[in-house]
TORKOL-4160 file (C-alpha; in steps of 0.2 Angstrom, whole numbers, padded with zeros to 4 digits, m for minus):
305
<pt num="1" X="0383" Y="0202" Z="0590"/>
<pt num="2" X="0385" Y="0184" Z="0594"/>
<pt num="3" X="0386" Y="0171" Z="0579"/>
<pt num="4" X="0387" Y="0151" Z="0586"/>
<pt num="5" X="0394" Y="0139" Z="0573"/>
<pt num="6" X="0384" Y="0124" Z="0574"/>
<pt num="7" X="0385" Y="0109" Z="0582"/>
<pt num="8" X="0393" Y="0100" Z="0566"/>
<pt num="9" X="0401" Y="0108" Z="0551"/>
<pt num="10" X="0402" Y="0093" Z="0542"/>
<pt num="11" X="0399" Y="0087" Z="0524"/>
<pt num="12" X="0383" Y="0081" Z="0529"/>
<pt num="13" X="0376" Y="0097" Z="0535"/>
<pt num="14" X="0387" Y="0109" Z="0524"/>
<pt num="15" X="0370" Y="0118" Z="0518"/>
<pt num="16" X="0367" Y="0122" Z="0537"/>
<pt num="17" X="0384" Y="0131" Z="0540"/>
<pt num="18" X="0383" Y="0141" Z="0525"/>
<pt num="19" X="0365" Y="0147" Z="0530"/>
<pt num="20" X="0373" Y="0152" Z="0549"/>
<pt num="21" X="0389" Y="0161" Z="0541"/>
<pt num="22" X="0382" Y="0168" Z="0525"/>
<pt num="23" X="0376" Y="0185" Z="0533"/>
<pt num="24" X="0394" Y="0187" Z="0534"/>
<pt num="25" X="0390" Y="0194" Z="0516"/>
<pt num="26" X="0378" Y="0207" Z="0520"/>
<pt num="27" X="0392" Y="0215" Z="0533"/>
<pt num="28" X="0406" Y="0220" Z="0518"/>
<pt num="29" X="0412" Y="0235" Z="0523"/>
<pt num="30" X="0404" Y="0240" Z="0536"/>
<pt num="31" X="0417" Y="0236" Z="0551"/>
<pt num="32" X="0404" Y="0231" Z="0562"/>
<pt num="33" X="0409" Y="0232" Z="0582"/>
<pt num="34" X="0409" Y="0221" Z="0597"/>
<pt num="35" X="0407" Y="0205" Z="0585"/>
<pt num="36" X="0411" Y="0188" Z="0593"/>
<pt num="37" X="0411" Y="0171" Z="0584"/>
<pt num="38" X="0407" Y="0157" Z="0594"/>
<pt num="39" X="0411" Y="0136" Z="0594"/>
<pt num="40" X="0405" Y="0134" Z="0610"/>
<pt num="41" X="0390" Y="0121" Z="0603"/>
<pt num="42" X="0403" Y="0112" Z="0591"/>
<pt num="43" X="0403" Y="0095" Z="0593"/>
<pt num="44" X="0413" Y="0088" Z="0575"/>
<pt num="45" X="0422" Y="0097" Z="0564"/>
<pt num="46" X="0430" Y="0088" Z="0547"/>
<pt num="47" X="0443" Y="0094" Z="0532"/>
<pt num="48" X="0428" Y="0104" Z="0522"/>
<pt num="49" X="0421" Y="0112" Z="0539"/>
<pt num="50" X="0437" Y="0117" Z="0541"/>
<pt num="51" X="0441" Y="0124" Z="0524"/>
<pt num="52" X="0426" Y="0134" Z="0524"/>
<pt num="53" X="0427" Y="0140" Z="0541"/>
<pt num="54" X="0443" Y="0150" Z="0537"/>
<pt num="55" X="0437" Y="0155" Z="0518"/>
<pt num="56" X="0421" Y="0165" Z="0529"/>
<pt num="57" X="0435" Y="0170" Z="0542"/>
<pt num="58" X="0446" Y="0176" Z="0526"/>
<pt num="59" X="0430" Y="0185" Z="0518"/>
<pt num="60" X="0426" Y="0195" Z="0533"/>
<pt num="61" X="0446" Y="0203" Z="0536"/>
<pt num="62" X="0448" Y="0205" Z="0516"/>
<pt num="63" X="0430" Y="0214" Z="0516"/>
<pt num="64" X="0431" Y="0223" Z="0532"/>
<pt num="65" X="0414" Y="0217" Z="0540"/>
<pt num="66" X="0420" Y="0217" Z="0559"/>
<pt num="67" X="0431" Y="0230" Z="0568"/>
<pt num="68" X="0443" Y="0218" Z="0578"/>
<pt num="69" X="0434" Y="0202" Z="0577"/>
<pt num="70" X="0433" Y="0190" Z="0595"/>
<pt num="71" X="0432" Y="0169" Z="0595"/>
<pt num="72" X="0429" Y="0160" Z="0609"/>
<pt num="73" X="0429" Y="0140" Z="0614"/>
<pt num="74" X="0440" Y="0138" Z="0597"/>
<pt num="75" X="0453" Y="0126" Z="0611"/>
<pt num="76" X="0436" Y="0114" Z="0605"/>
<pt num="77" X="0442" Y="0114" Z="0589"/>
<pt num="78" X="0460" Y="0120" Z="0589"/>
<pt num="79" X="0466" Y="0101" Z="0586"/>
<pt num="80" X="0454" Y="0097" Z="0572"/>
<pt num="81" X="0460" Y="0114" Z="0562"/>
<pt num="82" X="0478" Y="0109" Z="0567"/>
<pt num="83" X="0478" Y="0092" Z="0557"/>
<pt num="84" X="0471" Y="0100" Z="0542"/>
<pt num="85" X="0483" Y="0114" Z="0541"/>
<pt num="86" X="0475" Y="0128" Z="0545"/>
<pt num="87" X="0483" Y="0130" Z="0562"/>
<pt num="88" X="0491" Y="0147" Z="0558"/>
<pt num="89" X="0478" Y="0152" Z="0546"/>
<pt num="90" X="0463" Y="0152" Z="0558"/>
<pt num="91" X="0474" Y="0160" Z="0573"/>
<pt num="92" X="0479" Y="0175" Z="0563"/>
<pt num="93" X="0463" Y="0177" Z="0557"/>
<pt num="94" X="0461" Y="0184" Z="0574"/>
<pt num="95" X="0476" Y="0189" Z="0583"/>
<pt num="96" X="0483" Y="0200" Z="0565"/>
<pt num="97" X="0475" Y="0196" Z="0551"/>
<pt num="98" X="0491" Y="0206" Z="0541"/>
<pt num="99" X="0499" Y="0190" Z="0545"/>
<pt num="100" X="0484" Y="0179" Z="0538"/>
<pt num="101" X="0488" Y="0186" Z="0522"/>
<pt num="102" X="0507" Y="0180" Z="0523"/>
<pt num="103" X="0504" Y="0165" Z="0531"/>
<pt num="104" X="0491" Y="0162" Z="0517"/>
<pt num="105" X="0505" Y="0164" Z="0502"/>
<pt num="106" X="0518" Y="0155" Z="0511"/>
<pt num="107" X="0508" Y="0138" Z="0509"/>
<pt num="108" X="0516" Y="0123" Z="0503"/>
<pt num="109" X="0509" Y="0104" Z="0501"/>
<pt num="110" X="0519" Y="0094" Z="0513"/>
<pt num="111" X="0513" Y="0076" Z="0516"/>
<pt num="112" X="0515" Y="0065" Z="0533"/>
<pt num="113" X="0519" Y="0047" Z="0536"/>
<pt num="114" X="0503" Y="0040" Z="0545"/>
<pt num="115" X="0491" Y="0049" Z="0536"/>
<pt num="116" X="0491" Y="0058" Z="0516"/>
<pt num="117" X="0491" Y="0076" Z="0517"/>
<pt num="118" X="0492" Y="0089" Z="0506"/>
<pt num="119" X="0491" Y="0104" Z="0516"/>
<pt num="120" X="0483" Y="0120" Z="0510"/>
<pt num="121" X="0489" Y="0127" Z="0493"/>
<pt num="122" X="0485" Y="0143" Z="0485"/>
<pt num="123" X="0479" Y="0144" Z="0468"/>
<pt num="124" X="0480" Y="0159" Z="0458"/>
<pt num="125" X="0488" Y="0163" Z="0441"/>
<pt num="126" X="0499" Y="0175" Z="0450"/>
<pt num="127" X="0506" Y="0161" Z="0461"/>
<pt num="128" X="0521" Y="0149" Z="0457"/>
<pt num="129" X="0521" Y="0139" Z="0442"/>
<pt num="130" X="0506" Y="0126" Z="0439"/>
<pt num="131" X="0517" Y="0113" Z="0433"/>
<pt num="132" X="0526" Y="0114" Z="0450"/>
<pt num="133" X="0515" Y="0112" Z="0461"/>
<pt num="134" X="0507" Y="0098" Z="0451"/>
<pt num="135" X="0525" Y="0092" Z="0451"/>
<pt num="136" X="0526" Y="0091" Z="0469"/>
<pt num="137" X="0508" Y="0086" Z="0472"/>
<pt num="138" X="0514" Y="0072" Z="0462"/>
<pt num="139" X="0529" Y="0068" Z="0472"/>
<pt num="140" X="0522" Y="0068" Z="0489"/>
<pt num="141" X="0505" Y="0059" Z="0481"/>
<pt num="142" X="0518" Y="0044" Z="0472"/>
<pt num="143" X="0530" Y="0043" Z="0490"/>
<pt num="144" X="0513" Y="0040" Z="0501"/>
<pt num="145" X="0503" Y="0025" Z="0488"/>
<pt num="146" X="0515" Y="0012" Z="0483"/>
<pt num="147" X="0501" Y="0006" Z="0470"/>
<pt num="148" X="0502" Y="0016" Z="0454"/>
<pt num="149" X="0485" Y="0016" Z="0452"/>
<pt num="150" X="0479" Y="0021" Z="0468"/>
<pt num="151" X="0492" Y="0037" Z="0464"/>
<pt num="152" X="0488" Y="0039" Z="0449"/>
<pt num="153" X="0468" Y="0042" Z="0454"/>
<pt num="154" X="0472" Y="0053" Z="0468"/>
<pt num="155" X="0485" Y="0065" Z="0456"/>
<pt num="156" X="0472" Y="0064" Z="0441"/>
<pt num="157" X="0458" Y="0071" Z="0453"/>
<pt num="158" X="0470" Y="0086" Z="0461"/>
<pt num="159" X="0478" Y="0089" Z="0444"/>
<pt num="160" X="0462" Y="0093" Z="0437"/>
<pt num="161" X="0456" Y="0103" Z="0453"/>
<pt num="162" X="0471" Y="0113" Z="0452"/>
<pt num="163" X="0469" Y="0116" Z="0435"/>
<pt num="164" X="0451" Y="0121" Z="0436"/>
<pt num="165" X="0453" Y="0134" Z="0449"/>
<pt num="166" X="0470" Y="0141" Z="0442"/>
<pt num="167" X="0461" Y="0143" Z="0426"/>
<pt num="168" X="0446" Y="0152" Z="0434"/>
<pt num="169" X="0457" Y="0164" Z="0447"/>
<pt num="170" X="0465" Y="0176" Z="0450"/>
<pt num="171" X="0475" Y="0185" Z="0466"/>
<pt num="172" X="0457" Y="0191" Z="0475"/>
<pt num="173" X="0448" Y="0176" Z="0470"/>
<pt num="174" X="0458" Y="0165" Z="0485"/>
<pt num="175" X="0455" Y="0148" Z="0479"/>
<pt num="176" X="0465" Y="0136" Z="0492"/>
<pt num="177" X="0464" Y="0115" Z="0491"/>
<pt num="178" X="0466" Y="0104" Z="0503"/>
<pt num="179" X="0469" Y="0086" Z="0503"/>
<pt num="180" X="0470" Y="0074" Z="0517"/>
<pt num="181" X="0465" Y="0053" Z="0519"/>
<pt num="182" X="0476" Y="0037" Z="0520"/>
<pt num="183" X="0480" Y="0021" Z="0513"/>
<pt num="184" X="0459" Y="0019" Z="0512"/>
<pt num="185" X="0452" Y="0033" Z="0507"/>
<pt num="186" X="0457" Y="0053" Z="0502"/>
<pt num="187" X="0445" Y="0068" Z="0503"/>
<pt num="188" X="0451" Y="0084" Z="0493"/>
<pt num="189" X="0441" Y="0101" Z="0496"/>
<pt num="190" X="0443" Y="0116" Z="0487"/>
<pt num="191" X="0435" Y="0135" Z="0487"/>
<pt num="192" X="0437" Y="0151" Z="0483"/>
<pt num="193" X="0428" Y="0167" Z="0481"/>
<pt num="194" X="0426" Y="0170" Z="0464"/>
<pt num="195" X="0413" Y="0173" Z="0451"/>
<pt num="196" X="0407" Y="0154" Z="0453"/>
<pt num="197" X="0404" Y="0139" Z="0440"/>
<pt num="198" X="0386" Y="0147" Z="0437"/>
<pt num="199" X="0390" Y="0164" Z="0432"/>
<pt num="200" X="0404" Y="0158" Z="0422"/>
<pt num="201" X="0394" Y="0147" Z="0414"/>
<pt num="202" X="0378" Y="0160" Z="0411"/>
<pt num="203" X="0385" Y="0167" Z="0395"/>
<pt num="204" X="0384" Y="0152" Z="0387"/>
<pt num="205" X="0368" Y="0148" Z="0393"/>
<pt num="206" X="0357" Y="0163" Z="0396"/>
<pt num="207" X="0339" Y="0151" Z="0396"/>
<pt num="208" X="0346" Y="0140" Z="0409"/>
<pt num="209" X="0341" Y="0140" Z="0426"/>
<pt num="210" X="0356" Y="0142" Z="0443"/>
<pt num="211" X="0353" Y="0121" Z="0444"/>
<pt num="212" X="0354" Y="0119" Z="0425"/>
<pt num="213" X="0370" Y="0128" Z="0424"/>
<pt num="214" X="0377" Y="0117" Z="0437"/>
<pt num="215" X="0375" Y="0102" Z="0430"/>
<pt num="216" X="0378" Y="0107" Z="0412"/>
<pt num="217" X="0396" Y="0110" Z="0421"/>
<pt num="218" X="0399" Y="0091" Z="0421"/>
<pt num="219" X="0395" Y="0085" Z="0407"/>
<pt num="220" X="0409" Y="0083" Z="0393"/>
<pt num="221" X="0415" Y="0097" Z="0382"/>
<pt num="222" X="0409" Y="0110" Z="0393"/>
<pt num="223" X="0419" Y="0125" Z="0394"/>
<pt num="224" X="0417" Y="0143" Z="0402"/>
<pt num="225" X="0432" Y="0148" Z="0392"/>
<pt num="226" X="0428" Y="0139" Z="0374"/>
<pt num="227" X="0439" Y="0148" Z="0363"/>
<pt num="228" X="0455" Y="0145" Z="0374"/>
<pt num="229" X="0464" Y="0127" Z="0376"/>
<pt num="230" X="0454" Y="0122" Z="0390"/>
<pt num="231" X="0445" Y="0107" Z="0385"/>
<pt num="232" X="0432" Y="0108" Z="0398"/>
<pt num="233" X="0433" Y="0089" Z="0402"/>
<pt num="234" X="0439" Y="0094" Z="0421"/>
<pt num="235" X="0423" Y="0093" Z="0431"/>
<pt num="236" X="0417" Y="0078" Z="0418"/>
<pt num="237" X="0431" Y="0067" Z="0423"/>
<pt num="238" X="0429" Y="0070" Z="0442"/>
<pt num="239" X="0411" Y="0067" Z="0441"/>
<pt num="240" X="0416" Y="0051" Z="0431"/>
<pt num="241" X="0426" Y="0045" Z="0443"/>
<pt num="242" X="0417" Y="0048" Z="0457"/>
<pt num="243" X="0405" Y="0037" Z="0448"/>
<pt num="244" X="0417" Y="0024" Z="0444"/>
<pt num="245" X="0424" Y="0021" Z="0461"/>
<pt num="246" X="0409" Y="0025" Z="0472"/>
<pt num="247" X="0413" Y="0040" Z="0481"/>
<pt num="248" X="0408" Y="0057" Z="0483"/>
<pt num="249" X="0406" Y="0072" Z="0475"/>
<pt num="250" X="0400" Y="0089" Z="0480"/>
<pt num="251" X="0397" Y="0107" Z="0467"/>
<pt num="252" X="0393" Y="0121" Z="0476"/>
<pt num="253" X="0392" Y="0140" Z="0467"/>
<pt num="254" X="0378" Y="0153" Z="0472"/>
<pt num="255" X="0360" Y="0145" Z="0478"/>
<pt num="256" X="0362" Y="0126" Z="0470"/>
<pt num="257" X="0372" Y="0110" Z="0474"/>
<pt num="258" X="0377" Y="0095" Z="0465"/>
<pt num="259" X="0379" Y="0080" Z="0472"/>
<pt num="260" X="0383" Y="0063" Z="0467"/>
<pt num="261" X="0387" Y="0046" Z="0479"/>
<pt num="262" X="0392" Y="0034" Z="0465"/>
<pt num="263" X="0378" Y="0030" Z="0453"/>
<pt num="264" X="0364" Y="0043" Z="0462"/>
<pt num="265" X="0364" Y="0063" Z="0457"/>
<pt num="266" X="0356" Y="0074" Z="0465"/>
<pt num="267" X="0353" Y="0093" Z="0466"/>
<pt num="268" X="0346" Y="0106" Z="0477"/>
<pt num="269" X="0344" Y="0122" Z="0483"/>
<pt num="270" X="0359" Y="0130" Z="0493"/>
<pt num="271" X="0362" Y="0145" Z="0503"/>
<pt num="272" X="0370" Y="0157" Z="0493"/>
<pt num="273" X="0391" Y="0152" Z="0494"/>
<pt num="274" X="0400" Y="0168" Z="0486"/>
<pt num="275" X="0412" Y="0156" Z="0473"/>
<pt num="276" X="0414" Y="0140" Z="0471"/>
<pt num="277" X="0415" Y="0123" Z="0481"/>
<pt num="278" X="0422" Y="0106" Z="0477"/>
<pt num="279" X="0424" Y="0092" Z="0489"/>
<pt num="280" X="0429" Y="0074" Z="0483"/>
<pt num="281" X="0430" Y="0056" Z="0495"/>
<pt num="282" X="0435" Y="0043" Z="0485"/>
<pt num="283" X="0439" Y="0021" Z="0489"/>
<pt num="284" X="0458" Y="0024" Z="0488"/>
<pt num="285" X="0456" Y="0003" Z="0487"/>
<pt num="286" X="0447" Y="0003" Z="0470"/>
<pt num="287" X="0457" Y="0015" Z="0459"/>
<pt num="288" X="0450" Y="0020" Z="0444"/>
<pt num="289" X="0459" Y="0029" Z="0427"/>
<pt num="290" X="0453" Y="0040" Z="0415"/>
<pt num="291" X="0455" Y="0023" Z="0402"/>
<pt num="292" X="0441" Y="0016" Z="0412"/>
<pt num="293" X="0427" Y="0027" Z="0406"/>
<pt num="294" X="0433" Y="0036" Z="0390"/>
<pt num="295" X="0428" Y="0032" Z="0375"/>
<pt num="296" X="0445" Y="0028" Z="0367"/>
<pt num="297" X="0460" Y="0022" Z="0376"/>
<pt num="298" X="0471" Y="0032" Z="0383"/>
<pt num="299" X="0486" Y="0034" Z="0395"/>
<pt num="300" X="0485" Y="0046" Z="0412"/>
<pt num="301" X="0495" Y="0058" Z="0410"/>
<pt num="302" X="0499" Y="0056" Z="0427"/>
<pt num="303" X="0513" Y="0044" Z="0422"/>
<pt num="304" X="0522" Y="0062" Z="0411"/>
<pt num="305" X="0523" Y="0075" Z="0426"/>
């Protein structure tokens, strides 16, 4: 069996990638034989491509759906995975994928000096601290954007990205973020395998359709978790800055996505993605705060880590 990634596994297409990679769910534990994954027709490959290319690579080791899995032409794409921080990931995927799962806890945000990245973390409630890795998100965030703002904005939305997914998995859901831009611009993606933002939210609203439930997800006080301390202003506050600045934002769980390019929303159907998906692009060069849309003043919290 012979599975072509296609041409682009871009933002832009993510909705046909999924659809090519998603039988990978109907193989769990089966152990399938003579299975061969190839990027022989890629042409462009970015930062969520890459993420999700590696979270259907994970699926398919964890869940035994292939009995020693082959790639070919991945040399195409070797440097694009590379600069993202999936290097090592991707390549034991294949050559031992008992060390994937090593290389996968041993993640740790670094940044460089050309470009902002924040290389694959691990989220779970099992791993180190929140605090410290918000502490040193923060601290590679603050070194890279000399502007307060800008630093500020970037650390508000991976704060609350990390917070969401910490507070959501555990050790099997693999949540992993990703972070990478420069003095212009930073996208951040994140996913994991978990229940998703629909079922966690179907409890709460039983009557409510897959695409109601998403977008109940971003409005303000909305919580999956109501009788905790989470809030459930997280998703609000991305969406509203997203809004604010101009950018981008992207909710992906089971069959419906939720998108929003500044002021324009949309919805639609998905192919089915097994968890949830966040991607973010936002105008590093118009930073916008939490004060900025909030009803009542208040100071980023940002400025106490």
């Amino acid at each position: 069996m012979v599975i072509y990634l296609p041409e682009k596994i871009v933002v832009n297409y993510l909705t046909t990638f999924i659809r090519i990679m998603n039988v990978f769910y109907t193989f769990k534990g089966t152990k399938r034989s003579s299975f061969h994954l190839s990027a022989y027709k890629v042409k462009e490959i970015d930062i969520l491509g890459v993420l999700l290319l590696y979270k259907f690579l994970e699926y398919s080791i964890t869940n035994e759906c292939f009995d020693r899995p082959n790639a070919d032409y991945f040399d195409k794409i070797k440097t694009d995975i590379a600069v993202y921080g999936f290097g090592a990931l991707v390549s034991e995927c294949f050559q031992d994928p008992k060390k994937m799962e090593n290389e996968y806890r041993n993640l740790k945000p670094y940044v460089n000096s050309k470009e902002f990245l924040v290389s694959p973390i691990t989220i779970y409630q099992g791993n180190q601290n929140r605090l410290q890795i918000e502490r040193k998100c923060f601290s590679l965030i603050s070194s890279y954007y000399e502007n307060e703002k800008q630093a500020d904005m970037v650390f508000i939305v991976i704060s609350e990205l990390i917070g969401n997914f910490y507070s959501h998995s555990d050790d099997t859901n693999k949540s992993i973020l990703v972070a990478y831009g420069d003095k212009h611009y930073v996208e951040i993606a994140c996913a994991d395998s978990g229940i998703g933002i629909v079922s966690s939210l179907r409890p709460f609203f039983p009557r409510k359709n897959e695409k109601e439930l998403l977008l109940q997800s971003v409005k303000r006080g909305v919580s999956s978790k109501p009788k905790t301390d989470h809030m459930g202003n997280g998703l609000w506050m991305l969406d509203q800055i997203v809004r604010c600045n101009g950018g981008r934002l992207m909710l992906c769980s089971q069959n419906s996505m939720y998108e929003r390019i500044g002021n324009k929303t949309s919805i639609i159907d998905s192919p089915f993605w097994k968890g949830s998906i966040i991607y973010v692009k936002l105008d590093v060069c118009k930073p916008v705060l939490m004060s900025d849309f909030f009803p009542t003043k208040i100071k980023n919290r940002a400025r106490f880590i």
